[in-house]
N, C-alpha and C positions, 0 to 999 in steps of 0.2 A: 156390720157395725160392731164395733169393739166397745164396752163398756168397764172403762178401770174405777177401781175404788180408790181413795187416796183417802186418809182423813182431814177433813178441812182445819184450817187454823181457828180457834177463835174469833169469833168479831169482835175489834176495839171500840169502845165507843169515846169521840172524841179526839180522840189520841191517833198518831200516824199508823200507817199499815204497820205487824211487826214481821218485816221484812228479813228479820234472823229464821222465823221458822220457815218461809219459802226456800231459805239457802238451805237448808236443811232437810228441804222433802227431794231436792232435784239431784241429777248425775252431771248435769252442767252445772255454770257458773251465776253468782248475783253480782252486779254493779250498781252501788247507790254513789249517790252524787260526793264529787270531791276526789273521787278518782280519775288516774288518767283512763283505766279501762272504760269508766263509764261516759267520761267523753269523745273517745273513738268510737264506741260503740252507739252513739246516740248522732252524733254527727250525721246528717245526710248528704249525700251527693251534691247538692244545693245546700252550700255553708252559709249561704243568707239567711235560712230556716232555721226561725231558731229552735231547738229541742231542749225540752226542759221535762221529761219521762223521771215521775216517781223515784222508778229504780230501771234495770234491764237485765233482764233474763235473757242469758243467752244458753238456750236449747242446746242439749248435747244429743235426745233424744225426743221422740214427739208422744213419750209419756210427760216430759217434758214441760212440755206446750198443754197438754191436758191440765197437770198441775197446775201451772200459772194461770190458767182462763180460771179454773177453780178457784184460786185462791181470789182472782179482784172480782168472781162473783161475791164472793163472801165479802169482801171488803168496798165496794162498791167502787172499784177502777175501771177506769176504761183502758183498754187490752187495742195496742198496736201492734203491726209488724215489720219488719227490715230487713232484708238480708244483704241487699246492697245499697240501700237508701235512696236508689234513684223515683220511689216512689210515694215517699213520703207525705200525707195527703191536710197535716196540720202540723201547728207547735207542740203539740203533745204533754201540753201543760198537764202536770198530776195523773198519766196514763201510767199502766208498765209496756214496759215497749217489750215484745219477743222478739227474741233475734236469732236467726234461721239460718244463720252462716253456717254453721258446724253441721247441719243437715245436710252432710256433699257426698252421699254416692249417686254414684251417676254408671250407668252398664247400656250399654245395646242388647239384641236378640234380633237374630237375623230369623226367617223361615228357611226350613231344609229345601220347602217347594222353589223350586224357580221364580216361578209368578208369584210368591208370598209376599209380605211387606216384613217390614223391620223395624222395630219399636225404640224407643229411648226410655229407661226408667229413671229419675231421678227424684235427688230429695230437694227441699226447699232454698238450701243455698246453693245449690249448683248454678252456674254462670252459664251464659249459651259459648263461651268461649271452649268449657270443657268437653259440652257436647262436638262442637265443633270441631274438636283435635282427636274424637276419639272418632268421629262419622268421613275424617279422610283417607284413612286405610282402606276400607270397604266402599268407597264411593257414596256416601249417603249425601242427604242435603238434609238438611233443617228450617222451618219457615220462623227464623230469629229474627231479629228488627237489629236498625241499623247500627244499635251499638251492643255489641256481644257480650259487654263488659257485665250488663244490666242481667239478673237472676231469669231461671226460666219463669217460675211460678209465678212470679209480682208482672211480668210482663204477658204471660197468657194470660193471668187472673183478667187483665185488660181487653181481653180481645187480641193485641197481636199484630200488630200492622206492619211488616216488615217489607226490604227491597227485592219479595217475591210476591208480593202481594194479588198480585192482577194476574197470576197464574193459576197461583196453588189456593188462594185466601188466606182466613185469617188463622195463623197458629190455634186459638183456642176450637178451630173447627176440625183438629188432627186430633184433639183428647181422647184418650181410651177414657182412665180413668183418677181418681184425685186421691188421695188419705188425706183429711182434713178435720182440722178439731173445731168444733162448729160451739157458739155461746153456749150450750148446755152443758158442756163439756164434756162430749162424745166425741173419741176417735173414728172417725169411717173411712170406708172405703165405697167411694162411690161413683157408680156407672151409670149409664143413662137406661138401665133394665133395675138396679137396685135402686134408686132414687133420684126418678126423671126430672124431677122439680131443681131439686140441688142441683143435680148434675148444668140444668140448664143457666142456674143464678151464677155456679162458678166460674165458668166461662162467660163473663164479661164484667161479672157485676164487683170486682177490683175490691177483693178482699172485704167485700162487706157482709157476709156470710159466715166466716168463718178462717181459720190458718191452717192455708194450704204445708203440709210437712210434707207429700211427693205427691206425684204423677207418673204416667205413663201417656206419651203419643206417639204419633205415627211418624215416622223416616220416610223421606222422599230415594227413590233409586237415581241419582241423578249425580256422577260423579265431578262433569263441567260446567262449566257456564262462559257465557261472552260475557263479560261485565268490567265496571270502573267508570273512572270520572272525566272529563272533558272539563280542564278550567280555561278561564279566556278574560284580559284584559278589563280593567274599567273601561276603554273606548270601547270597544266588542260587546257591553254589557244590553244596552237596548236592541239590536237586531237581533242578538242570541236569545232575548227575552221572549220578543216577539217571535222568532221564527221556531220556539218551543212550543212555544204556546197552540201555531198553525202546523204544527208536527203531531202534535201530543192525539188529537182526537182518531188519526188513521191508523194506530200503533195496534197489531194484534194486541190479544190477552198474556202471548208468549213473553213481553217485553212489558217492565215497571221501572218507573221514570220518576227522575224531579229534577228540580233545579232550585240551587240555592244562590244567594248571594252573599258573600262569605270578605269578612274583615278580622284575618286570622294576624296575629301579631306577632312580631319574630322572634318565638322562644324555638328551643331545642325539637327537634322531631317537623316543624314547618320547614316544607321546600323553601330554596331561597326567592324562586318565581313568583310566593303567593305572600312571603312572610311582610308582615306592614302594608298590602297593598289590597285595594279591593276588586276581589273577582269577582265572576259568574261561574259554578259550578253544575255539570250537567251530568246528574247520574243514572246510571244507565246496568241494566239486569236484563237482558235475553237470555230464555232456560232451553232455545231452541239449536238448530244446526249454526254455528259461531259464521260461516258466511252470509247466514241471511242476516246473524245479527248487525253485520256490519254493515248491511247491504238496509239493513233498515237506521242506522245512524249518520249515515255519509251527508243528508244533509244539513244536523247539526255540524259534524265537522266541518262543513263549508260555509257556517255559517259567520265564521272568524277565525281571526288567527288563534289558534288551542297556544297559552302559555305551557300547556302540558297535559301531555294525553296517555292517558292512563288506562285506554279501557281497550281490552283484549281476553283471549282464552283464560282463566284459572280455574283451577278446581274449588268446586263449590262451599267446601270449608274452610274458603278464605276470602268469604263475603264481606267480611268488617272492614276488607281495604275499599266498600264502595265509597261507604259515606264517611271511614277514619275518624269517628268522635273522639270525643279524648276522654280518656279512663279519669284521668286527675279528678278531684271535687274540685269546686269552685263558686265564688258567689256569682248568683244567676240571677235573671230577671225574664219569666218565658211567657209568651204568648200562644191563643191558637184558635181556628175559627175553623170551621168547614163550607167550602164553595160547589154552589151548582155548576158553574164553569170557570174556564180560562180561559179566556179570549183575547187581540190583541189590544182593545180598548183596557181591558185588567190588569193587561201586562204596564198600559203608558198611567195607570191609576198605581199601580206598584213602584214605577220608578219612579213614578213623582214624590211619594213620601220614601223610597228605601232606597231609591237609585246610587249611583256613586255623585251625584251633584245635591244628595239632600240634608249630606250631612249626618243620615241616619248613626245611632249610637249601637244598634246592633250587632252582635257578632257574626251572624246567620238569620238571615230570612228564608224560608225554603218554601215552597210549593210544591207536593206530593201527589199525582197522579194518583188515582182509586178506580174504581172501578173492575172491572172483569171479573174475577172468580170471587172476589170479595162482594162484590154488589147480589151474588146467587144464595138464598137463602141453603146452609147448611142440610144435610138429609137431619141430621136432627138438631132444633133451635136450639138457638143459647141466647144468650140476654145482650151481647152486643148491638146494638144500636147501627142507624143511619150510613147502613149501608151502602145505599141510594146516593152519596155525597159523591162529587167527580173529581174532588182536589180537597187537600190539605193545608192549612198556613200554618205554620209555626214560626217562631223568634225566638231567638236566643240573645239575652247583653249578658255580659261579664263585666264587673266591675268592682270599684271599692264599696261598700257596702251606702254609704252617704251617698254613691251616683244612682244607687239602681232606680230608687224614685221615679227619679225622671227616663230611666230607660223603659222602665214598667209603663209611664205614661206615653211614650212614645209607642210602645207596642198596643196599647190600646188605639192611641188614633191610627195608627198603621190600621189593624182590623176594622177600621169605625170607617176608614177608604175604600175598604174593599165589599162593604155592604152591599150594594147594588149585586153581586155575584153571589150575596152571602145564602148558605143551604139552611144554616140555624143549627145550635148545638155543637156539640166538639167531641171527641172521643174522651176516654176514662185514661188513657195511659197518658194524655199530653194537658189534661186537666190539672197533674197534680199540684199542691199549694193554693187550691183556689175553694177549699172547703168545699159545703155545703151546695154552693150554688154552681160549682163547676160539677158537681157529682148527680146532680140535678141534671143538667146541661146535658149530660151522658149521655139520655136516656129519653125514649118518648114516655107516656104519660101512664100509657097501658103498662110498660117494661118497668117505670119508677112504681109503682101501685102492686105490682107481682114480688116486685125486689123488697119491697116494704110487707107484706104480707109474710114474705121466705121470712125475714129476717126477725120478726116479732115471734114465727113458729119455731126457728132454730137459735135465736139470739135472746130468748126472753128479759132477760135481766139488761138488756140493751147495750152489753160490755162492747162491742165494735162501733159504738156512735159517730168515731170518728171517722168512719170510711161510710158511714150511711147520712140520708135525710132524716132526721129527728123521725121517732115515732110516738113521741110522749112531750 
């Protein structure tokens, strides 16, 4: 544990922070409102959300990040963070928001041993895109989620659910170790031998502990994969629903799965097969020998005619063409629930409200296979939650900012259908925008009560409120 001295500012009383002496203690940069810097930089991923942060520090070093927790202890701020906005978890009305982009080295380390593993270090803005570009020469793999675009740290802080899931588990169960500046305003470094408690809150518990400035995990040896996506018609949409559904449960652990339905609209970068129309998309990850993989998909492929089939050998650091999210921001509208199963009864309860005859306003409905190496408690716990769940729902609508209302309502009753299946609760990375009561939702009751205890020991001054349940 590093311990820096800084001298605090003043406390105003009354009067705004004076956010001239922050600019003046740091090596990075301050953005107060009225700037364009400080509205790129406050913008999140989800342009619906609106951001309205005091000012925004953007961290050039994670003395940095010390500094600014310091400083809105003193001034009584609430302290956010961002590095690529995809997780932004309020309006961030009157916070300082830290921002983590400039935190970008990123290096591997291989073992000289044969049998050794291979590590990733990086800082707080690093993207899993860059991991990704450097782990293709050497053959590695990385357990990143489906959209690479998204930071590593804000998406392990989460747990980590990505399209290896059911093999390898969850990314935050690969963690060595974190540097993180925790509400007292201590720099650490910390491992599950230097501080087992932290160590286990920061792996799941989504930034409410503390700002992660780097890491180090573990590299899989794994230089190919079978994988990609299978889209298929709106006629094709119900037996491919159903005959996923009666596929999904015999699948090794080698092999992680979903299927979306997808109303992708014809801008630049959409094939022209899928552009304005509504598919079914069925994506697909074998980390095993690429004939069995295929030999384990043949009877999705028979199960309609594939508008376009996309799933075959590639090298493992080019997993973002499973699910190809879109890097852009955009106004969104997200949903999410967790299911004990999927059966073909769930499957004709899904197309009734999202099918291509419902009308749905959705851009993406998805159902996410769990289970296997995820559902195995870690050798050592971390605070991610409801392991135990055997599918995932999410929604996605895009819209003018006046429709999402009603998309958001839609994506409630969609979930409010799917009850009879429902597990209870939802993960922390698909929760975000839903406050308090989705950060809740996280978590069972023993996990909320541990994270609440962490957080009052390392967070006194209660500066991260906004990624925690109130404790005052």
């Amino acid at each position: 544990m590093e311990t820096i001295h800084t001298p605090p500012p003043s406390p105003a009383s009354g009067v705004p922070a004076p956010f001239a002496a922050l600019r003046n203690s740091i090596a990075g940069s301050l953005h107060e409102p009225g700037s364009n810097s400080y509205v790129a930089l406050a913008t999140p991923w989800n342009t619906a959300v609106a951001t309205r942060p005091a000012a925004v520090l953007e961290a050039a070093t994670a003395v940095d990040v010390v500094v600014g927790v310091k400083f809105a202890a003193v001034h009584n701020l609430a302290v956010a963070v961002q590095a690529t906005g995809h997780g932004i978890a309020s309006d961030l009305d009157g916070a300082l928001l830290i921002h983590t982009r400039s935190l970008d080295e990123c290096s591997l380390a291989t073992s000289r041993d044969p049998h050794g593993s291979a590590t990733a270090s990086t800082g707080a803005g690093v993207t899993w895109k860059t991991v990704l570009s450097q782990c293709e020469g050497p053959g590695l793999a990385t357990l990143c989620g489906s959209a690479p675009g998204v930071s590593v740290a804000g998406y392990t802080s989460g747990g980590g659910i990505g399209p290896m899931v059911r093999t390898f588990g969850a990314a935050s169960d690969k963690v060595r170790s974190f540097d993180v500046v925790t509400g007292d305003g201590m720099l650490r470094h910390v491992t599950a031998d230097s501080e087992p408690d932290l160590f286990w809150g920061l792996r799941g518990g989504k930034g409410s502990l503390g700002i992660i400035t780097g890491m180090e995990f573990d590299l899989l040896p794994l230089p190919l994969i079978y994988a990609g996506t299978l889209f298929f018609a709106a006629a094709d949409v119900p037996k491919v629903l159903r005959a996923w559904a009666q596929w999904c449960p015999a699948l090794p652990h080698v092999a992680t799965t979903s299927v979306a339905f997808m109303q992708l609209p014809p801008m630049p970068g959409v094939p022209e097969p899928l552009a304005g129309k509504f598919t079914i998309a069925v994506r697909y990850v074998y980390t095993g020998n690429p004939d069995d993989g295929a030999r384990w998909l043949a009877p999705l492929r028979a199960a309609g005619t594939p508008l376009l089939d996309a799933v075959g050998p590639m090298p493992s650091s080019m997993i973002g063409l499973v699910h190809a999210d879109p890097d852009d921001a955009l106004p969104a509208a997200e949903g999410s629930a967790l299911l004990m199963s999927f059966d073909t009864a769930a499957a004709d309860a899904l197309l009734a409200v999202a099918g291509p005859d419902s009308a749905s306003p959705q851009l993406m409905v998805e159902i996410r296979q769990l289970g296997g190496a995820l559902a195995q408690e870690p050798e050592i716990p971390s605070a991610l939650c409801h392991r135990e769940a055997a599918f995932g729902l999410h929604t996605v609508g895009a819209g003018a900012p006046q429709e999402l209302p009603a998309v958001a309502a839609h994506s409630l009753r969609l979930v409010e259908s799917m009850s009879v299946w429902a597990y209870g609760g939802t993960l922390s990375n698909f929760s975000a925008n839903t406050g308090k009561s989705g950060f809740s939702a996280s978590y069972t009751v023993p996990v909320l009560e541990k994270l609440t205890l962490l957080a009052q020991e390392f967070d006194p001054e209660h500066l991260f409120r906004l990624g925690q349940v109130p404790t005052r």
